[in-house]
N, C-alpha and C positions, 0 to 999 in steps of 0.2 A: 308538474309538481306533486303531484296527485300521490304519486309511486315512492316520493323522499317522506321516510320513515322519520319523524318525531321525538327526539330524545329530553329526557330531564335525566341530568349527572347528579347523583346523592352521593355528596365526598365530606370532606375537611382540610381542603387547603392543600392537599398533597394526592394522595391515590388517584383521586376524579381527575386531575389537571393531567396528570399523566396517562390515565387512560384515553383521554377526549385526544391528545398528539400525537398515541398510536393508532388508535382506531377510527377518531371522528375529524379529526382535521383536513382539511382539503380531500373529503369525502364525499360528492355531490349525491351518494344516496341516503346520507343521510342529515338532520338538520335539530344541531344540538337548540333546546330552546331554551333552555335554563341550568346552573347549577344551583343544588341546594349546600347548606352548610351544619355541620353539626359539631358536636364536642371541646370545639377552640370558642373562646369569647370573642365578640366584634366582628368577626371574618365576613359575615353575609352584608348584603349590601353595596358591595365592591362589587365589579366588572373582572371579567376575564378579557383582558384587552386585545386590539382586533390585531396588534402588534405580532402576539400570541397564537391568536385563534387563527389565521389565518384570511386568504381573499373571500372565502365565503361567509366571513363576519366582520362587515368592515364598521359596525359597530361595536363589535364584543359583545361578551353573551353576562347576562345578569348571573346574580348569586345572592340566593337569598334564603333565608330563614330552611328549616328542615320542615317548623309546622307548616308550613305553606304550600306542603307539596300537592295536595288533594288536589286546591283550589288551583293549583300551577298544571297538574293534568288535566282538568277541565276545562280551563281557560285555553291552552293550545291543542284541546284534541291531544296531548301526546301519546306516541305509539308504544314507548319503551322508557321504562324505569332501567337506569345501569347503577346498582350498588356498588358505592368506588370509596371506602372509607373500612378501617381497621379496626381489631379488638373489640369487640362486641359477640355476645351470648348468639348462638346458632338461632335462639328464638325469635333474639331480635330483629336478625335478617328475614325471619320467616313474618317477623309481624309487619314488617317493611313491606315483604310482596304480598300478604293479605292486601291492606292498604291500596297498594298500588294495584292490582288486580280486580281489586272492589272498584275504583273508581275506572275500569277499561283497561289499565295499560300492562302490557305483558312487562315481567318483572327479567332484570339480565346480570350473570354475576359473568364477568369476563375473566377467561383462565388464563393460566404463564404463557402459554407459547401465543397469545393474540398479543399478550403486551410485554412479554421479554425483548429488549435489543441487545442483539450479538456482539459482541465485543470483537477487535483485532489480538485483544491482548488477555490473558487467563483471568479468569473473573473468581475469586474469592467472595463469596456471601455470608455475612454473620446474619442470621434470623431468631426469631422466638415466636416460642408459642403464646405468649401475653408479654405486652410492657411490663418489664422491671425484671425479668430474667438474670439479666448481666451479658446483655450486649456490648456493652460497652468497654467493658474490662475483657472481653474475652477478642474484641477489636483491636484493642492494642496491643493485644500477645500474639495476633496474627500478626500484626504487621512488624512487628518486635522476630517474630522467625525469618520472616523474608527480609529482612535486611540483616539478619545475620549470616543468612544465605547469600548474601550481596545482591538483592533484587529490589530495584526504584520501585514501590509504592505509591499507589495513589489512595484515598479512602474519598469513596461518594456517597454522601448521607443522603439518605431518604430526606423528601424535601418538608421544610419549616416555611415556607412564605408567609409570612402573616401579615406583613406590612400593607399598606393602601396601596401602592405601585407595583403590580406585580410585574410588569416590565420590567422593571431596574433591577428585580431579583432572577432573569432570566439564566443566568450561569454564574454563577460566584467562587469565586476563590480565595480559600481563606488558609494562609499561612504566619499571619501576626496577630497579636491584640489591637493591629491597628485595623486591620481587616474588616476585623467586629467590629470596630470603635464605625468604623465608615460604613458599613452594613447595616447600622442601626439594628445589630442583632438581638434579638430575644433573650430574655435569660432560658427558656426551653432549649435555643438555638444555642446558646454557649453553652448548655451541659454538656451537649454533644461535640461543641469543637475545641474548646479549649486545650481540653486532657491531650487531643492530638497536636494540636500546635506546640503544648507545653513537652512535647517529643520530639518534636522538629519534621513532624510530618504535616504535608499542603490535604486538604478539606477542599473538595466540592462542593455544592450543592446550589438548590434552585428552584425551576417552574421546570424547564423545556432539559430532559434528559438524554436526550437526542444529543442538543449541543452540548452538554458539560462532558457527555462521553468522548465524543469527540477531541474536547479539549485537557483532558486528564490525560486521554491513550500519548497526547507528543509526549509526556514529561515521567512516565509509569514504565516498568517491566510488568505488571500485576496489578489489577484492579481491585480495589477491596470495595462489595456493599456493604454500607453499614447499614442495617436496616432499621426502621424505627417502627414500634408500636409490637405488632405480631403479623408487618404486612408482608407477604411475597415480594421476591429480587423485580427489580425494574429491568437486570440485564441476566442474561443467561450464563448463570455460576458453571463455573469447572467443580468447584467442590461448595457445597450445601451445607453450611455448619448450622446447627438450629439449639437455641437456649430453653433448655426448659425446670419448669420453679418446681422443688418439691412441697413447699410451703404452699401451694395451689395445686395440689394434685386435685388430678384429672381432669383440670382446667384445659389443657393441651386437645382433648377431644370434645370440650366443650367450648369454645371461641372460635369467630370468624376474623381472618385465615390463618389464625396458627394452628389449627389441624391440619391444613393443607402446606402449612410449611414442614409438618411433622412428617407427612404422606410422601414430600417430596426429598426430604433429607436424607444428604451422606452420611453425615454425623449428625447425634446427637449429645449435645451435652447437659446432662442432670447437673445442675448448678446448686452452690448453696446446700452439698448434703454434711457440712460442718453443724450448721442450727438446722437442719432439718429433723423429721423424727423418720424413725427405722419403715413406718409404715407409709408416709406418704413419699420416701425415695422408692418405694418398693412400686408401688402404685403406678407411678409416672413409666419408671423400667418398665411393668409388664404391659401398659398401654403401648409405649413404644415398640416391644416387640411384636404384640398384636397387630400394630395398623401400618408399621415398616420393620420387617425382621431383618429387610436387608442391610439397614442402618446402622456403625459401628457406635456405639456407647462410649463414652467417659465421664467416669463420675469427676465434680471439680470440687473443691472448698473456693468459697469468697473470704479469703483472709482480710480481715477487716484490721486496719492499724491509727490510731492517736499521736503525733508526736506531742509529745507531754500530755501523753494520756493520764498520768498521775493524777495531776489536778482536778478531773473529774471526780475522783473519790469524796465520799460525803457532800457533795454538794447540788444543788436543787440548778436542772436545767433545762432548758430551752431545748427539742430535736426539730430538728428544722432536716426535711428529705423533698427529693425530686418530687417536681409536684405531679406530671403524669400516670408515674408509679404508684402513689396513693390513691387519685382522682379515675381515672380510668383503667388503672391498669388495677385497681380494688385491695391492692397490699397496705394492708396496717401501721408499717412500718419500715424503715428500712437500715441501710447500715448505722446510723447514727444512731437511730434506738437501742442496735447491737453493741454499739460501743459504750452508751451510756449504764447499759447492764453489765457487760463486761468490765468495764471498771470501775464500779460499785458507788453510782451516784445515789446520792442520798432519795433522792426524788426526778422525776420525769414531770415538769408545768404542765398540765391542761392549757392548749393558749385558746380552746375557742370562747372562752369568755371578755379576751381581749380583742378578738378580731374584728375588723371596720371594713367596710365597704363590701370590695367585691373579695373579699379574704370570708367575711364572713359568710358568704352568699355560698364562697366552696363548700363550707362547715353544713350549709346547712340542705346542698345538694346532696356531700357525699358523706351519707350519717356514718358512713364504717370508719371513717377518719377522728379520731378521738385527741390524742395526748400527744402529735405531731403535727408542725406546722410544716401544710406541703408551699415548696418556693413557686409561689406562682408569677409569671412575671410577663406574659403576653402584649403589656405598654408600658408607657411610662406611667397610666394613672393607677396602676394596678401596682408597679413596684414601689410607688411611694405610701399605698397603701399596706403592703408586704413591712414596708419598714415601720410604718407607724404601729402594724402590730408587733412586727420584732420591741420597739421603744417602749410600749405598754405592757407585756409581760413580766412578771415578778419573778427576777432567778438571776441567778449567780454566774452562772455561764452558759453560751450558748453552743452547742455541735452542729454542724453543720455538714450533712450527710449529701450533699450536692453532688455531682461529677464536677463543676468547675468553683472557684473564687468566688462565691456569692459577693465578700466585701469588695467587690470590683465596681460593684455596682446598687448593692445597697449599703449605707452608713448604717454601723450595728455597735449600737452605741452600750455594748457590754464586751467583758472577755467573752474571743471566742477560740474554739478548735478545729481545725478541719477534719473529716473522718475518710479516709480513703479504702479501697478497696480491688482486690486483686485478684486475675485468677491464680491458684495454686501452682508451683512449679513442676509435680505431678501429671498433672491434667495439661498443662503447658507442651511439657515433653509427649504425652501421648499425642497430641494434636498436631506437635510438629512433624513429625513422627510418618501422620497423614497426608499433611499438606509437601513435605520435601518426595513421598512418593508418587501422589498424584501430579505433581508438578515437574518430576524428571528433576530436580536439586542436585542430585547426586546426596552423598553420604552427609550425615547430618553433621553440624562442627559441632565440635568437642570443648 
């Protein structure tokens, strides 16, 4: 035993779990001893079940806190620190292997080809260089081309398991609201499947990506990842689409791995240069061509739309936006702040004087979030307190800059709007453009 190498996994609930089932699972040199957890609320504490883990953990492997790591390398002798967790400053990373270095253990960042699996069927990747890019909308204009190319889609989101069972989250498949309803899904997890279900496209996702590929390729011509955060494809893309903010320039060469989704990309898309300014699109282009020239460009507009946007005028309101994009991903704001300037609301509420519980505990982690309530919603004790602050704020209407139906699941007991968002049909056509070439399509339809 002498010769099996000692690991602690530092993730969040998704990257680590995936790296541990390509690399460390039924691997007899090496002997994972702990995950850490960071960024999501509650997560640590749980087990990574032996269901999961495999015959060489017929206990499961703990998971616990991020401060705890010191005292978790000393306590097993561990041999290897593997950073397995997204979006985060390059410093950060580096203060991670001080750290771990300082206490003994050599520090590991695992690259695409140890933890890409190969698909049977063409693998489409949406990526970004930071959360809140416009993955999401530029997701559904992918898969919006290929089925007008007449090609079965499937989309596999980067995984959300937050619940206490991570078994029963081992391959999911989600096509209804009834799906969610029985997934006990997240509201983070419905931002991202909603919007597809509400197109009549099936959602993967999970723990073990192994098996969900598997099970998407019977029913797929085309794999779509959707990627979440700014982390690298779990499968090995045909085409590399990457999102990058102009409203965060330079951010792109600055976070861990949305540089390396930048380095690795076919395309790149500059998102958002409708509100952006002349100089931070320009910024983001000449990094891009600096650290991949080979990379084709497309500038996109996020065409932000209200139905019965009118109503906003003159009047004092509530912005309510994803709450990742604010909290980790460090944006200020997001479409619903657009929409409420765009149609000349008298006022934008402060709600952190409202906020209660773990609402206000965000407010006071992430001081750059000011005059938007991000939807945070990781349990049920957390969305009832998301509502009690939605109930306590003073305003006339509230927008709601979400990707899904936030009143699906909170009661918001004022008028509200929903604010959507789109990629342009410009940038639309250029990408199809891409994707019917690389893919052999034949001639685009008309």
């Amino acid at each position: 035993m002498s010769d099996v190498k000692k690991v602690i996994i530092m993730g969040a609930a998704g990257r680590d779990f995936h790296n541990f089932n390509t690399c460390f699972r039924d691997n007899p040199q090496y002997k994972v001893v702990a995950f850490t957890a960071n960024q999501i609320p509650d997560i640590a504490g749980r087990k990574y079940p032996p269901q999961l883990a495999g015959k060489l953990y017929p206990s499961g492997i703990p998971i616990h806190e991020e401060a705890e790591l010191p005292e978790l390398i000393r306590k097993h002798g561990a041999d290897e620190v593997v950073f397995s967790y997204s979006d985060v400053q390059h410093v950060h990373v580096m203060h991670q292997a001080s750290l771990s270095n300082a206490c003994g253990a050599n520090f590991i960042l695992l690259g695409a080809r140890q933890t890409m699996i190969k698909s049977s069927k063409p693998v489409i990747a949406v990526c970004a260089v930071r959360t809140g890019c416009g993955k999401s909308q530029t997701s559904r204009r992918v898969l919006e081309i290929l089925g007008k190319h007449g090609k079965k889609a499937v989309a596999i989101r980067h995984p959300m398991p937050y619940g206490q069972d991570l078994n029963t989250q081992r391959c999911n498949r989600f096509a209804s609201y009834e799906d969610l309803d029985k997934g006990q899904c997240t509201i983070e997890e419905r931002e991202e499947y909603e919007s597809h279900i509400d197109r009549g496209n099936v959602v993967y996702a999970g723990v073990d990506y192994g098996d969900i590929l598997k099970a998407a390729e019977k029913e797929s011509d085309v794999i779509l990842w959707d990627g979440g955060n700014n982390d690298i494809p779990f499968y090995k893309p045909d085409l590399h689409v990457v999102i990058a903010d102009p409203h965060r320039p330079g951010h792109e060469v600055l976070y861990h791995p949305g540089e390396t989704n930048l380095r690795m990309a076919d395309v790149v898309v500059i998102n958002k240069v409708n509100t952006a300014s002349h100089e931070g699109i320009e910024e983001v282009r000449k990094n891009c061509e600096r650290i991949n020239p080979k990379a084709k460009v497309i500038l996109a507009d996020s065409v932000v739309g209200v139905q019965g946007g009118e109503a906003i005028k003159g009047k004092r309101v509530l912005v309510i936006e994803d709450g990742p994009t604010l909290t980790h991903g460090e944006m200020t704001y997001g479409a619903a702040h657009v929409a409420a300037r765009q149609y000349g609301a008298a006022e934008i509420v402060d709600p952190r004087p409202y906020a209660v519980g773990s609402i206000k505990d965000t407010f006071a982690k992430y001081t750059h979030v000011k005059d938007v309530l991000p939807a945070m919603g990781y349990g049920d004790t957390q969305v009832k307190e998301l509502q009690k602050t939605i109930e306590k704020v003073p305003c006339d209407l509230v927008l709601v800059g979400t990707p899904f139906d936030l009143a699906r699941i909170v009661k918001i007991n004022k008028p509200m709007l929903k604010v959507t968002y789109e990629l342009d049909d410009k940038a639309t056509k250029s990408l199809e453009k891409i994707i019917v070439e690389k893919l052999s399509l034949g001639v685009a339809a008309r």
